[in-house]
N, CA, C and O atoms as a Tinker XYZ file with bonds, in Angstrom:
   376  protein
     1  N    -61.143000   51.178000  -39.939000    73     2
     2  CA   -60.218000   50.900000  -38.876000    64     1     3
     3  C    -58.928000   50.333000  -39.472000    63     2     4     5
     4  O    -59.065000   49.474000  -40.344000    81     3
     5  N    -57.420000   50.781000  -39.039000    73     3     6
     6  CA   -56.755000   50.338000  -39.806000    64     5     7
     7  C    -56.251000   48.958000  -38.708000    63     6     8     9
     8  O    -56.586000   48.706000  -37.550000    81     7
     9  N    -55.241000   48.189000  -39.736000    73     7    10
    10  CA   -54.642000   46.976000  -38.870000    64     9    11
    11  C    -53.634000   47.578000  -38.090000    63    10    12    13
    12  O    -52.994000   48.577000  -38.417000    81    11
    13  N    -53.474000   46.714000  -36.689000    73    11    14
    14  CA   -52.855000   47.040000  -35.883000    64    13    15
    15  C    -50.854000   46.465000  -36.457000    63    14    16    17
    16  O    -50.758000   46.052000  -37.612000    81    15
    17  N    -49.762000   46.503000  -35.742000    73    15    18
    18  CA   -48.772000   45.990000  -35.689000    64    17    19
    19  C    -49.664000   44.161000  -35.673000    63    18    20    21
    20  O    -50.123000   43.489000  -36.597000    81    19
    21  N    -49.593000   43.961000  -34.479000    73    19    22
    22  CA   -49.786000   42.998000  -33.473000    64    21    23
    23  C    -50.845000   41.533000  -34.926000    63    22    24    25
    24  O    -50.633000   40.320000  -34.945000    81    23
    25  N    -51.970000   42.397000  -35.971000    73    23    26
    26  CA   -52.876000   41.814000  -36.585000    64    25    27
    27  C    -52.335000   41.892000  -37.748000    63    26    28    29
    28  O    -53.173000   41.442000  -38.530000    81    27
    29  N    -51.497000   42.177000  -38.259000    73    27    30
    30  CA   -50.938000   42.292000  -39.447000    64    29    31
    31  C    -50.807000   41.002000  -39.990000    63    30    32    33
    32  O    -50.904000   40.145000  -39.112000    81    31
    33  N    -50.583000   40.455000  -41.362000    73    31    34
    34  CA   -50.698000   38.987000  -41.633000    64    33    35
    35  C    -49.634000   38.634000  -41.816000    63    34    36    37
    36  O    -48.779000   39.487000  -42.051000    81    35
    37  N    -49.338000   37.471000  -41.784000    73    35    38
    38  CA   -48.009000   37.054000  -41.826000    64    37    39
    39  C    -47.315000   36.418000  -43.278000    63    38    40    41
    40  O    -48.230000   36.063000  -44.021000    81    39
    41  N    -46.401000   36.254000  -43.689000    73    39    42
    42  CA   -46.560000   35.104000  -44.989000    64    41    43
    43  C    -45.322000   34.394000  -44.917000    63    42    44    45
    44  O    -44.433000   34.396000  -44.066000    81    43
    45  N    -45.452000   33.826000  -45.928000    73    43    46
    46  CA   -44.484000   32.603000  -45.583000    64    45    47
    47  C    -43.183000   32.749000  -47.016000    63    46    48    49
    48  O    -43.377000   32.453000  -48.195000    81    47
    49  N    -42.169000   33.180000  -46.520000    73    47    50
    50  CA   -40.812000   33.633000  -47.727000    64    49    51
    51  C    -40.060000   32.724000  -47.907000    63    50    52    53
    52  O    -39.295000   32.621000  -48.865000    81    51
    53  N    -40.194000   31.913000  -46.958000    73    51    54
    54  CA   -38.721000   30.622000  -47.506000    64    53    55
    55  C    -39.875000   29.478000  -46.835000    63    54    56    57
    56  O    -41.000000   29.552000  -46.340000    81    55
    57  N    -38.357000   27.829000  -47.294000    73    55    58
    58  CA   -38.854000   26.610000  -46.427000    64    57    59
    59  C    -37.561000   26.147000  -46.717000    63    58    60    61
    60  O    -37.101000   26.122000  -47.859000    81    59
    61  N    -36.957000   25.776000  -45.698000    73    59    62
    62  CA   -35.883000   24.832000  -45.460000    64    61    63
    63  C    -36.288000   23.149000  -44.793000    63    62    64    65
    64  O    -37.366000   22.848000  -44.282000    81    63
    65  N    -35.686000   22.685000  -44.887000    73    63    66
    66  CA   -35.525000   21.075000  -44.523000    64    65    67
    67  C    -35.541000   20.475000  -43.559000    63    66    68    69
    68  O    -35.693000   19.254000  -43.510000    81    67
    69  N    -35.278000   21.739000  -41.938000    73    67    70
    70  CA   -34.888000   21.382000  -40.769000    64    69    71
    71  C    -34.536000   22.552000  -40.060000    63    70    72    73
    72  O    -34.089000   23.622000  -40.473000    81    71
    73  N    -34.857000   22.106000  -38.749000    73    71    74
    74  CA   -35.650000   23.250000  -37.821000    64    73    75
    75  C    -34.061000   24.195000  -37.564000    63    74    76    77
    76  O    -33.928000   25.415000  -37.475000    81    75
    77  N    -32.938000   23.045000  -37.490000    73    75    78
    78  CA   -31.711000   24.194000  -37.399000    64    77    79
    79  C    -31.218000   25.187000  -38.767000    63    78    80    81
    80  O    -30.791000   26.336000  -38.652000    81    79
    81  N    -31.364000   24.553000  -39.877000    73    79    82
    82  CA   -31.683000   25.412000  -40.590000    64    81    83
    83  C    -32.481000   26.805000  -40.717000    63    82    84    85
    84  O    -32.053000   27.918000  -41.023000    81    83
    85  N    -33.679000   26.414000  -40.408000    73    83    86
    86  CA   -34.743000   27.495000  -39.917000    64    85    87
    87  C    -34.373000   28.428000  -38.975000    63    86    88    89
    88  O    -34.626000   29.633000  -38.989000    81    87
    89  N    -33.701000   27.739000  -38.079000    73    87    90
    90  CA   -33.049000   29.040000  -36.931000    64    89    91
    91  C    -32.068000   29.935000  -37.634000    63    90    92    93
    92  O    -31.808000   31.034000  -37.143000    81    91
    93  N    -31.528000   29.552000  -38.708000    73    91    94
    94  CA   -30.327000   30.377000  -39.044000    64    93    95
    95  C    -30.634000   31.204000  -39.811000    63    94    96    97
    96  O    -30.133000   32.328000  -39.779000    81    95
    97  N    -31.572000   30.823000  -40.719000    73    95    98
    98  CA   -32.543000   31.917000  -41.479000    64    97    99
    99  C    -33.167000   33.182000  -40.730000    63    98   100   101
   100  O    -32.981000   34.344000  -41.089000    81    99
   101  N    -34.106000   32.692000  -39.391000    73    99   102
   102  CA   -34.163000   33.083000  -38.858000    64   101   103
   103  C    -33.306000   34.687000  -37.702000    63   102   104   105
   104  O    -33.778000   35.788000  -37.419000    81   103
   105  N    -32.099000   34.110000  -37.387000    73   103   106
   106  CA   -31.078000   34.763000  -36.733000    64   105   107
   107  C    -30.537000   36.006000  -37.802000    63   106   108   109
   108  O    -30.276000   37.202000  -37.672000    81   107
   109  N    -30.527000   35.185000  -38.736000    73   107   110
   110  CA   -29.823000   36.339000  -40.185000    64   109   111
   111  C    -31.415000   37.523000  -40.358000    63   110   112   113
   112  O    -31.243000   38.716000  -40.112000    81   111
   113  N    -32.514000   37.138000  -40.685000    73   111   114
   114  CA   -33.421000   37.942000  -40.393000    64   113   115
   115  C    -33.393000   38.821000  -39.252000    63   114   116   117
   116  O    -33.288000   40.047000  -39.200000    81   115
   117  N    -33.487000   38.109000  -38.512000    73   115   118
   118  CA   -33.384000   39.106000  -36.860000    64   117   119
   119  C    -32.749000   40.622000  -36.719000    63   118   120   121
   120  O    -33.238000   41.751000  -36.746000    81   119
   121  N    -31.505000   40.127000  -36.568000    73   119   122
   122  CA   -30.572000   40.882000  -36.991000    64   121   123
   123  C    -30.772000   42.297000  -37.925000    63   122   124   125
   124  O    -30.401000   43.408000  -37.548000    81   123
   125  N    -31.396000   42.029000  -39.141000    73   123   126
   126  CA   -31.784000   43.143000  -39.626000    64   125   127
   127  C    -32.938000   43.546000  -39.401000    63   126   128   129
   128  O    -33.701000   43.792000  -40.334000    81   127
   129  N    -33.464000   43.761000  -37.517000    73   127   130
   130  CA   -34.654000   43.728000  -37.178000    64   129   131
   131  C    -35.844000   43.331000  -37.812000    63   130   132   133
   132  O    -36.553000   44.335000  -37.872000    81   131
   133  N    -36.509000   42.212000  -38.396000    73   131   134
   134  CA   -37.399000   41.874000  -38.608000    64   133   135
   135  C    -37.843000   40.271000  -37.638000    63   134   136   137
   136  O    -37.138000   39.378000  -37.168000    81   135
   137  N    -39.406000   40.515000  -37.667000    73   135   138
   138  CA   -39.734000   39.436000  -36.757000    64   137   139
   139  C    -39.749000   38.484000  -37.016000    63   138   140   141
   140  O    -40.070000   38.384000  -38.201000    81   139
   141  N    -39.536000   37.402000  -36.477000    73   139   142
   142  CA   -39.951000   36.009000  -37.738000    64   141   143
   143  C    -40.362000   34.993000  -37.328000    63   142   144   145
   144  O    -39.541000   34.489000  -36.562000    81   143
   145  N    -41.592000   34.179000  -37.495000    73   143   146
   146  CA   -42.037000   32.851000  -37.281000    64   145   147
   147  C    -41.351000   31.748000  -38.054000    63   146   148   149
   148  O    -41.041000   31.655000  -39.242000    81   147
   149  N    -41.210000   30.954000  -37.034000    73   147   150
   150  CA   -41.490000   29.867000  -37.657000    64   149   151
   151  C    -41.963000   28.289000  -37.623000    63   150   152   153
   152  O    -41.522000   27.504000  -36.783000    81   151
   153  N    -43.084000   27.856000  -38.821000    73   151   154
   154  CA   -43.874000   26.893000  -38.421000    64   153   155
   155  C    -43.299000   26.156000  -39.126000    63   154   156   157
   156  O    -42.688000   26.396000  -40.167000    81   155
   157  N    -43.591000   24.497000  -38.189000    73   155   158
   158  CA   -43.399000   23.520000  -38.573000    64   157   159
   159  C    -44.488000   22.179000  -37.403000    63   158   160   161
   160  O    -45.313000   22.207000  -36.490000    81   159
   161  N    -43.951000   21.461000  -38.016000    73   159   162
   162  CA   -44.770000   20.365000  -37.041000    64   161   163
   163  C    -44.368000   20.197000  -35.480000    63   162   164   165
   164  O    -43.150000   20.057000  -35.364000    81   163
   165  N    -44.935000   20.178000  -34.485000    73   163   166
   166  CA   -44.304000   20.132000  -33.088000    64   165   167
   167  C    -44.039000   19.073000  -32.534000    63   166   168   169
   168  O    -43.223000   18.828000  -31.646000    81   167
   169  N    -44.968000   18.229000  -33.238000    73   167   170
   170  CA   -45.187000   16.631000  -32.650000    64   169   171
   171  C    -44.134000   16.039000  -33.096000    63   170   172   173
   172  O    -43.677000   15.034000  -32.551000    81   171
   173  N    -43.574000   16.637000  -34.235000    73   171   174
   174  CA   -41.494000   15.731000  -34.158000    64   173   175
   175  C    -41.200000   15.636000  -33.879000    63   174   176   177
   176  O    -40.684000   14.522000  -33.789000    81   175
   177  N    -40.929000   16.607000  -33.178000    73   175   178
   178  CA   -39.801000   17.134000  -31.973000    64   177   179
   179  C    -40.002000   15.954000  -30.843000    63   178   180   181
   180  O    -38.993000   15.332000  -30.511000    81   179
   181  N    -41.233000   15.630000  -30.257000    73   179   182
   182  CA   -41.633000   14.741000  -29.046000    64   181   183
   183  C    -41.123000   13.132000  -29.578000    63   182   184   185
   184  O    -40.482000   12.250000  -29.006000    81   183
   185  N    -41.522000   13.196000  -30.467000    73   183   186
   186  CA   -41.318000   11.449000  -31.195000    64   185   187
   187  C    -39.666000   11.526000  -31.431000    63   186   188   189
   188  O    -38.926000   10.818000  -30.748000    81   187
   189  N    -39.091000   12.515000  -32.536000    73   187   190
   190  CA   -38.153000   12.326000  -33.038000    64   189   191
   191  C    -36.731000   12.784000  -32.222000    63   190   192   193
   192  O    -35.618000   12.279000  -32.371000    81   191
   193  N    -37.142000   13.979000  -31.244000    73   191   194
   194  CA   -35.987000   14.388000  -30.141000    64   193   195
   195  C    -35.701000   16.159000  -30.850000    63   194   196   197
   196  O    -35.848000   16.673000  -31.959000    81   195
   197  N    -35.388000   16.476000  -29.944000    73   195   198
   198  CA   -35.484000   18.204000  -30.042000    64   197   199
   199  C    -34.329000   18.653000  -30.967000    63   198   200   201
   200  O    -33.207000   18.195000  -31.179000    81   199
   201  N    -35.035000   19.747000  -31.453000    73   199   202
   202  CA   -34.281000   19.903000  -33.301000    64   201   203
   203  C    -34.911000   19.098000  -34.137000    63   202   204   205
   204  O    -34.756000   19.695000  -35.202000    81   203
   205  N    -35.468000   18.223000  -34.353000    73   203   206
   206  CA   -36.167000   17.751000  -35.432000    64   205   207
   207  C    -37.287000   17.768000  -35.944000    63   206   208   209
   208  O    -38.204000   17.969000  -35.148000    81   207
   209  N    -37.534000   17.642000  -36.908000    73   207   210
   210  CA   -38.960000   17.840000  -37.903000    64   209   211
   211  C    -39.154000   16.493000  -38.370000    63   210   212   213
   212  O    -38.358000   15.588000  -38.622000    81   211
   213  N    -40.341000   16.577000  -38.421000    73   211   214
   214  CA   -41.188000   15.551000  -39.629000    64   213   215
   215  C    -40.519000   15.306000  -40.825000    63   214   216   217
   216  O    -40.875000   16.258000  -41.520000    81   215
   217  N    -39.644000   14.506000  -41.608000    73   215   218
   218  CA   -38.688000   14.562000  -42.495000    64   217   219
   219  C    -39.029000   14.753000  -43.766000    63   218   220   221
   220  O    -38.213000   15.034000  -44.644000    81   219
   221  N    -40.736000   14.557000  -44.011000    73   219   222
   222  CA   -41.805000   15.110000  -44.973000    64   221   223
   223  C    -42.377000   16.058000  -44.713000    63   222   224   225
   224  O    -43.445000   16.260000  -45.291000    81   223
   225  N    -41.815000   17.135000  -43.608000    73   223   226
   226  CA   -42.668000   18.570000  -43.946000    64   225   227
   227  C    -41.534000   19.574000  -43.845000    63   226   228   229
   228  O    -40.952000   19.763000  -42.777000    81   227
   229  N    -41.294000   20.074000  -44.713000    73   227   230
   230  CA   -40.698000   21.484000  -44.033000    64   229   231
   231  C    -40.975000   22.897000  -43.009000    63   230   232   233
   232  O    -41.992000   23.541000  -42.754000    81   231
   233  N    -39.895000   22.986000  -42.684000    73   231   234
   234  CA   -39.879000   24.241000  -41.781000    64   233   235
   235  C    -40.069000   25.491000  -42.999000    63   234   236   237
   236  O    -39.298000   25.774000  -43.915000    81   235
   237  N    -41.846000   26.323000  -42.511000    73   235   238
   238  CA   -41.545000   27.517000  -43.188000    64   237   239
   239  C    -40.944000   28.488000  -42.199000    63   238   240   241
   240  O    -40.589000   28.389000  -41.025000    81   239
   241  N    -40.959000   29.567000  -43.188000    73   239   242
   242  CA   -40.388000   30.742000  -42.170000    64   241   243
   243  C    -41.125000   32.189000  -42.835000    63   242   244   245
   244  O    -40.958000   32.472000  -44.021000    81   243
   245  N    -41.884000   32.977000  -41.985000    73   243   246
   246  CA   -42.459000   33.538000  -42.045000    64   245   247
   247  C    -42.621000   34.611000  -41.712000    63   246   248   249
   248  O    -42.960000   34.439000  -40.542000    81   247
   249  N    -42.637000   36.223000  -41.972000    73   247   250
   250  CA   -42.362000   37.048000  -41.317000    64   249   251
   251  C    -43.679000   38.269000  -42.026000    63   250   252   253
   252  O    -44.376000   37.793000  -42.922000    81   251
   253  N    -43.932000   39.589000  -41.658000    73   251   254
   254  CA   -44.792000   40.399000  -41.374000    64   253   255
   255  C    -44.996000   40.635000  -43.162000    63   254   256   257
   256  O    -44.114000   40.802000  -44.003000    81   255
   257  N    -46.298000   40.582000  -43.319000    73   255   258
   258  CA   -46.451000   40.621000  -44.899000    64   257   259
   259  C    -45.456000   42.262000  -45.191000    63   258   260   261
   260  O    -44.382000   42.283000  -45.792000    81   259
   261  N    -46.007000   43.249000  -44.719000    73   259   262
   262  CA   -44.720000   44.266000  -45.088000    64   261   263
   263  C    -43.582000   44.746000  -45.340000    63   262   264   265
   264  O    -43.130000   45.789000  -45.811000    81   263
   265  N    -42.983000   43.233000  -44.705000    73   263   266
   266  CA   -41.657000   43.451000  -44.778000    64   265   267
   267  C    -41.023000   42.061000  -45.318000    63   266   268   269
   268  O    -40.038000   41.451000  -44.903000    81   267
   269  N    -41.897000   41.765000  -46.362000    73   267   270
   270  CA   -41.468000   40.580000  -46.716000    64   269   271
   271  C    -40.167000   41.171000  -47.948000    63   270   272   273
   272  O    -39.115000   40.658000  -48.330000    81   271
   273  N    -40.707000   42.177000  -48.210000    73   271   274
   274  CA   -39.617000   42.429000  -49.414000    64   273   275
   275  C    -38.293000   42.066000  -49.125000    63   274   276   277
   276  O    -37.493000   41.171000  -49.396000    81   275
   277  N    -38.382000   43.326000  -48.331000    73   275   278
   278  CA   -36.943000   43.216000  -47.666000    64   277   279
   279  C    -36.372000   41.912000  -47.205000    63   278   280   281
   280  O    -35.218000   41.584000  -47.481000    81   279
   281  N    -37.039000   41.305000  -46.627000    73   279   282
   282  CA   -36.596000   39.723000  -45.934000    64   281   283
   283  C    -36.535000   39.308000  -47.049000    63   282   284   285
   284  O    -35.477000   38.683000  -46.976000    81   283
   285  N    -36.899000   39.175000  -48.103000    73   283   286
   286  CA   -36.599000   38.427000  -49.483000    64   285   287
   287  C    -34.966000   38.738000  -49.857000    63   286   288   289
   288  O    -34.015000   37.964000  -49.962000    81   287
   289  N    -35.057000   40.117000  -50.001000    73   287   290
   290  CA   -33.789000   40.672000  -50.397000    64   289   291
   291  C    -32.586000   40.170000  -49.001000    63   290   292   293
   292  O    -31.600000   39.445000  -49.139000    81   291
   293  N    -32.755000   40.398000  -48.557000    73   291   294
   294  CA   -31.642000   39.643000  -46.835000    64   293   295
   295  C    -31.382000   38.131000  -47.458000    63   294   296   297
   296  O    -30.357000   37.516000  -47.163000    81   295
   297  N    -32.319000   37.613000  -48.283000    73   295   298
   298  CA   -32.180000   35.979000  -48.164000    64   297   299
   299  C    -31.420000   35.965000  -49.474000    63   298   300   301
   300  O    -30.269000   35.574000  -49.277000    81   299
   301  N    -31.671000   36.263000  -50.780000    73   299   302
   302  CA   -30.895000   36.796000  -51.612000    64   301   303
   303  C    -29.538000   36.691000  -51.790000    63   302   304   305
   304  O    -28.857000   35.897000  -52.440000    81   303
   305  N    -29.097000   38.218000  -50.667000    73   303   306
   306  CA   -28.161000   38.472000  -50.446000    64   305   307
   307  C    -27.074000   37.435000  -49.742000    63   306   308   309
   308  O    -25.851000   37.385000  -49.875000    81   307
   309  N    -27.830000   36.754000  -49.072000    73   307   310
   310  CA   -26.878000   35.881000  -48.129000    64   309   311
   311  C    -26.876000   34.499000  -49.203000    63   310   312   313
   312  O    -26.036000   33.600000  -49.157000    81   311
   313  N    -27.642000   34.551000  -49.842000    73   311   314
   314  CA   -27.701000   33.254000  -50.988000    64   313   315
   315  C    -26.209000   33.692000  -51.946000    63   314   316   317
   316  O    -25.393000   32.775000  -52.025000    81   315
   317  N    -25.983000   34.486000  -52.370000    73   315   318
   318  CA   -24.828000   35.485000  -53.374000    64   317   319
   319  C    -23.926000   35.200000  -52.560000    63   318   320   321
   320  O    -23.138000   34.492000  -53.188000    81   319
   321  N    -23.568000   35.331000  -51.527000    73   319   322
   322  CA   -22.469000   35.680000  -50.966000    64   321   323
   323  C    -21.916000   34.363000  -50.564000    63   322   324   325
   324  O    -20.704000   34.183000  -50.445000    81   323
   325  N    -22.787000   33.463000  -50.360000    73   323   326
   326  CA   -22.551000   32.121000  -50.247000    64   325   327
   327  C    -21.886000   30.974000  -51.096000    63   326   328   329
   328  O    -21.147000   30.011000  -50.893000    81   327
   329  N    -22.666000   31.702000  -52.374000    73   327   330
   330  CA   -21.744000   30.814000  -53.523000    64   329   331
   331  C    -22.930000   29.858000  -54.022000    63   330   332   333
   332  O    -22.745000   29.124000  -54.993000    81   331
   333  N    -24.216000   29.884000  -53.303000    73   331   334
   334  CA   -24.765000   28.779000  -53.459000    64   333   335
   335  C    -25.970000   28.669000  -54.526000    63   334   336   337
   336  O    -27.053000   28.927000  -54.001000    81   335
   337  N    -26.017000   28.469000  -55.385000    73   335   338
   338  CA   -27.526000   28.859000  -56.370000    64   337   339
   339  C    -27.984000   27.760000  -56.614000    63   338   340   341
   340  O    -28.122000   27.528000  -57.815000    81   339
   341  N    -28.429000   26.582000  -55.572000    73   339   342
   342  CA   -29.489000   25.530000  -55.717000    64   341   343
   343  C    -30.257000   26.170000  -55.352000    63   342   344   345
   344  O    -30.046000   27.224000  -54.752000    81   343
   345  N    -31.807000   25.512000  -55.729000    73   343   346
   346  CA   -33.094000   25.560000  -55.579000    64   345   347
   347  C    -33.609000   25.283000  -54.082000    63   346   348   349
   348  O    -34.799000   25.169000  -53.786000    81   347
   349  N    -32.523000   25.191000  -53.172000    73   347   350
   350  CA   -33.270000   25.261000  -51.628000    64   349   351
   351  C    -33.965000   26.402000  -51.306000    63   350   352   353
   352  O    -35.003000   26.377000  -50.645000    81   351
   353  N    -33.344000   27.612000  -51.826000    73   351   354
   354  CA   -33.909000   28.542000  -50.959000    64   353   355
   355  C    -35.352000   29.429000  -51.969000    63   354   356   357
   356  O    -35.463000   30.504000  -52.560000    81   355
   357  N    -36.264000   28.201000  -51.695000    73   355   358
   358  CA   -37.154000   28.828000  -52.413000    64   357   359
   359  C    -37.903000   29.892000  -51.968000    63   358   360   361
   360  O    -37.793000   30.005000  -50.747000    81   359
   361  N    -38.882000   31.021000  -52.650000    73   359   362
   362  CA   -39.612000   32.188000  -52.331000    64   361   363
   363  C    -40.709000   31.909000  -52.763000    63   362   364   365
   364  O    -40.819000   31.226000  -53.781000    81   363
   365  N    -41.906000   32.435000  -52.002000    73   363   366
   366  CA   -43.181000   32.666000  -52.811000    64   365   367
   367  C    -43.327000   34.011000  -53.315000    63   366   368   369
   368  O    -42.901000   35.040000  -52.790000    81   367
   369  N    -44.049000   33.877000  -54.511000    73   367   370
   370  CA   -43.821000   34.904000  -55.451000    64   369   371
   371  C    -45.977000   35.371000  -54.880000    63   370   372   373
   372  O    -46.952000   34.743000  -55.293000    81   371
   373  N    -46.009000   36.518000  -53.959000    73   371   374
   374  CA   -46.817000   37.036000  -53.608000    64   373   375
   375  C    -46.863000   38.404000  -54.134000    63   374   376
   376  O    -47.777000   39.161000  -53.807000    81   375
């Protein structure tokens, strides 16, 4: 039986610092149609006020194991163009 869309696994390509961060990663993904999760702690948000995270966990961001390539390469690209080559925008090497 093969996997459906819907069961496909997910993985995790970046982690940023903060949930607005995460949205922007996010939005830039989008855009080049791909889907994208993203987890983080929820219970921040209630304690700390909406937009915020746990200041010891990061926001991953996560999208369809198939198309992680590509979402790698999107993040990359927008890393280059930015100017920026710190170690924030880390990848897992899957």
């Amino acid at each position: 039986m093969s996997e459906g869309r819907d069961e496909e696994t997910w993985v995790e390509i970046h982690r940023v610092p903060s949930l607005s961060e995460g949205e922007i990663v996010k939005a830039l993904l989008e855009s080049a149609g791909i889907e994208v999760r993203l987890q983080y702690d929820a219970t921040s948000r209630v304690i700390l006020g909406p937009g915020s995270v746990n200041p010891w966990s990061k926001v991953a961001v996560r999208v369809r194991k198939s198309e992680r390539v590509t979402a790698r390469q999107l993040l990359d690209e927008a890393l280059l163009e930015d100017g920026d080559d710190d170690d924030e925008w880390e990848l897992d090497e899957e």
